[in-house]
C-alpha positions in Angstrom: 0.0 0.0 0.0 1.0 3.5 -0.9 1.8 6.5 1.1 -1.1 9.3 0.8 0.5 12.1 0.3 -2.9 13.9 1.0 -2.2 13.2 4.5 -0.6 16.8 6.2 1.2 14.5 9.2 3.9 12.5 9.5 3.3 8.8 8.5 5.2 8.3 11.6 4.9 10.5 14.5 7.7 9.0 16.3 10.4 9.9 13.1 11.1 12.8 11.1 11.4 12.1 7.4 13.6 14.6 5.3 12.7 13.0 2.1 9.4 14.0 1.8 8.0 17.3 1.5 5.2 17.0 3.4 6.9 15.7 6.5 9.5 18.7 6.3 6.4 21.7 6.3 4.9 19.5 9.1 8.0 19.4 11.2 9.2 22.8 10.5 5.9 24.2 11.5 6.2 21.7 14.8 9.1 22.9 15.5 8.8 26.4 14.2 12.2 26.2 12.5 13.8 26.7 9.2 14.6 23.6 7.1 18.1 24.3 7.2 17.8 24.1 11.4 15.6 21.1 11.2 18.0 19.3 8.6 21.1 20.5 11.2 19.1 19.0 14.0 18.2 15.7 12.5 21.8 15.2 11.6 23.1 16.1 15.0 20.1 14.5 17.3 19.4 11.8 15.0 16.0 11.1 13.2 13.5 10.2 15.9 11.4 13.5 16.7 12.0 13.3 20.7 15.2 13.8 20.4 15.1 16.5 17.9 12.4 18.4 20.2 14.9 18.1 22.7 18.2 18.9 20.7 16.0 22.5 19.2 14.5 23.1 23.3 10.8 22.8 22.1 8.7 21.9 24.6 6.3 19.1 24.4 2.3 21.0 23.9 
């Protein structure tokens, strides 16, 4: 089965995805960062979104 790339979320809430365009606007916005931060955090903190939120200093809403 095929992704839906209707859907405005993460396929998986627990991982950011930097391949798909969708995922970075979602995250971005999440994270109210610029790609270039969110790409620099996912390469420092790794891909799974706790540890990005926690690498950036967003706080869980």
């Amino acid at each position: 089965m095929a992704d839906d790339k209707t859907i405005r979320g993460p396929s998986d809430a627990a991982r950011i995805n930097l391949n798909e365009a969708y995922e970075l606007r979602y995250w971005t916005k999440t994270f109210n960062v610029s790609e270039a931060k969110l790409r620099s955090a996912v390469a420092a903190a790794g891909v799974m979104a706790d540890k990005v939120r926690a690498y950036l200093g967003v706080p869980k809403s």
